[in-house]
C-alpha positions in Angstrom: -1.0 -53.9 27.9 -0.4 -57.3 29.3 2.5 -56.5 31.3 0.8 -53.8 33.2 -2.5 -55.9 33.9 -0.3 -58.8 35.4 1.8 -56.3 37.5 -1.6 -54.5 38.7 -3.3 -58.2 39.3 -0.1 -58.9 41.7 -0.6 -55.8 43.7 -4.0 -56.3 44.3 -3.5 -59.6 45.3 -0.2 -58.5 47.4 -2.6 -56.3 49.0 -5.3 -58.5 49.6 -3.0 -61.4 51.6 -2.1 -58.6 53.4 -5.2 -57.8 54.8 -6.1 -61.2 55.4 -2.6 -61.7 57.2 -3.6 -58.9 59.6 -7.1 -59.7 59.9 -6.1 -63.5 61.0 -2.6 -64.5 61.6 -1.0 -61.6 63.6 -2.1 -60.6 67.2 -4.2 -58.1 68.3 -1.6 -56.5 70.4 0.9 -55.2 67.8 -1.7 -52.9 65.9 -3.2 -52.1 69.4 -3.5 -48.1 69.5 -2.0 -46.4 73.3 -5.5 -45.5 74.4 -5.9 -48.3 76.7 -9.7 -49.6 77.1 -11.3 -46.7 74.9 -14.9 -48.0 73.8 -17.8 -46.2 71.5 -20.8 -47.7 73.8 -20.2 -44.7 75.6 -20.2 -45.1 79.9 -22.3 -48.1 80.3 -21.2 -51.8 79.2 -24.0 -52.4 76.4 -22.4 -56.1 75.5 -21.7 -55.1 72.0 -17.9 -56.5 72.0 
């Protein structure tokens, strides 16, 4: 039982530097999607980004 807790505490931190990796460290540009300026506001620039 302890085995399996410390292997599931290591993935869920694994996971978590992950994100935090991709949130902060790496640039924009390599997750950027090929849909060029795409934005939700619709026509009009509402000054929400």
């Amino acid at each position: 039982m302890d085995f399996s807790q410390n292997i599931l505490v290591y993935i869920i931190l694994a996971v978590a530097v992950g994100y935090l990796v991709k949130k902060f460290l790496l640039p924009k540009s390599l997750f950027a999607s090929g849909k060029g300026g795409a934005k939700g506001c619709g026509q009009d620039d509402c000054g929400c980004h």
